[in-house]
C-alpha positions in Angstrom: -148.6 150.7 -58.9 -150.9 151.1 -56.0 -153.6 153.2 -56.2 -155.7 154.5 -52.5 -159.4 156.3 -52.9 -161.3 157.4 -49.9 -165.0 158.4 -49.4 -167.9 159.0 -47.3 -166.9 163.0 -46.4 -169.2 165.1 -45.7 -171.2 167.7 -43.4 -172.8 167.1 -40.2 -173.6 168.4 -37.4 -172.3 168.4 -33.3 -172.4 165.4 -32.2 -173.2 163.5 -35.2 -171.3 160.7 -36.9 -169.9 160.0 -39.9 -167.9 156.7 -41.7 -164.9 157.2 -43.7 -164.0 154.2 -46.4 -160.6 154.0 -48.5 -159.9 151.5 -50.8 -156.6 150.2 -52.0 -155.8 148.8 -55.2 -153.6 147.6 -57.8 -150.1 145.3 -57.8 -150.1 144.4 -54.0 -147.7 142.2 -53.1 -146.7 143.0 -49.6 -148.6 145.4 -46.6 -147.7 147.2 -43.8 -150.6 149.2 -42.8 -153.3 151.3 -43.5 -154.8 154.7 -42.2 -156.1 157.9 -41.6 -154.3 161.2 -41.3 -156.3 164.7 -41.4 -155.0 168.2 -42.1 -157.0 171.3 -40.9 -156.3 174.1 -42.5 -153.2 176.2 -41.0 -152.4 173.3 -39.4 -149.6 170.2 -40.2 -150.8 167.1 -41.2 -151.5 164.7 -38.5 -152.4 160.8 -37.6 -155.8 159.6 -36.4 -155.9 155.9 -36.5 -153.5 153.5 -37.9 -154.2 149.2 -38.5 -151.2 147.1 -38.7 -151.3 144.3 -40.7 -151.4 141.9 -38.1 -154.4 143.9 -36.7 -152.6 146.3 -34.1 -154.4 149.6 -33.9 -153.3 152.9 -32.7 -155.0 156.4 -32.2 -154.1 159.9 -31.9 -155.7 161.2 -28.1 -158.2 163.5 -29.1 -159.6 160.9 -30.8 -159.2 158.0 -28.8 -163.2 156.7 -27.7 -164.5 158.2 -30.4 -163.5 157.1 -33.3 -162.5 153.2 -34.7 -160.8 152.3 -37.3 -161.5 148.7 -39.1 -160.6 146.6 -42.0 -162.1 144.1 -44.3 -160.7 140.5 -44.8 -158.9 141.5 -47.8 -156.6 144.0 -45.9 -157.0 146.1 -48.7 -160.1 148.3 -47.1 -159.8 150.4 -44.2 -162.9 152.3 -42.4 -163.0 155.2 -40.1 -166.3 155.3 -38.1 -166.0 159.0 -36.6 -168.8 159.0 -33.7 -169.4 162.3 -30.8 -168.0 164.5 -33.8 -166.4 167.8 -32.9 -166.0 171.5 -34.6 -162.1 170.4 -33.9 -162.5 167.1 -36.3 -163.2 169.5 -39.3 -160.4 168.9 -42.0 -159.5 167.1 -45.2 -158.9 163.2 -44.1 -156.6 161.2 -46.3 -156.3 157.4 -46.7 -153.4 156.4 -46.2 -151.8 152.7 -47.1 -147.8 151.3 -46.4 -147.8 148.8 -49.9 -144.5 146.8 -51.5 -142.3 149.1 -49.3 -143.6 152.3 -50.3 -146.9 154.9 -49.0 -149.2 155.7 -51.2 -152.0 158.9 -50.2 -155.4 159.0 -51.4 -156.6 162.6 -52.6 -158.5 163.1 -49.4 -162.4 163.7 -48.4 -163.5 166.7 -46.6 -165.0 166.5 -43.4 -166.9 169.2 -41.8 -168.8 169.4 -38.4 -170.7 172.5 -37.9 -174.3 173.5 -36.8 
């Protein structure tokens, strides 16, 4: 079993920045990828960032020069640094990680960006 935890949520302002970290861990064997999706509420589920395991990234639009997503040398930790934050970027951000042919979903971190 695989197990994904993410952290570094939080409140800030305009403007501000914040960096999101998610973990994986557990029987790894084989990975795909790993992400970020965020869900505002009244709103679907959606992609931000994405890292292939061969290092290919891709971003959603609104968020494309503002945010980066990263990894460590293990493969098995993913980072999110969120920079020029928005009111629009407010919503629960889950880790997301493609492991041993399956997904696996972290519980999510709240993000909020308001004055």
């Amino acid at each position: 079993q695989v197990q994904v935890a993410e952290s570094g949520g939080g409140l800030v302002q305009p403007g501000g920045s914040l960096r999101l970290s998610c973990a994986a861990s557990g029987s790894i064997v084989s990975m795909y990828g790993m992400g970020w999706y965020r869900q505002a509420p009244g709103k679907e589920r959606e992609l931000v960032a994405y890292i292939t395991s061969s290092g290919t990234t891709n971003y959603a639009d609104p968020v494309k020069g503002r945010f980066t997503i990263s990894r460590d040398n293990t493969k098995t930790m993913v980072f999110l640094q969120m920079d020029s934050l928005k009111p629009e970027d407010t919503a629960v951000y889950y880790c997301v990680g493609a492991f041993n042919g399956q997904t696996y979903w972290g519980q999510g971190t709240q993000v909020t960006v308001s004055s």
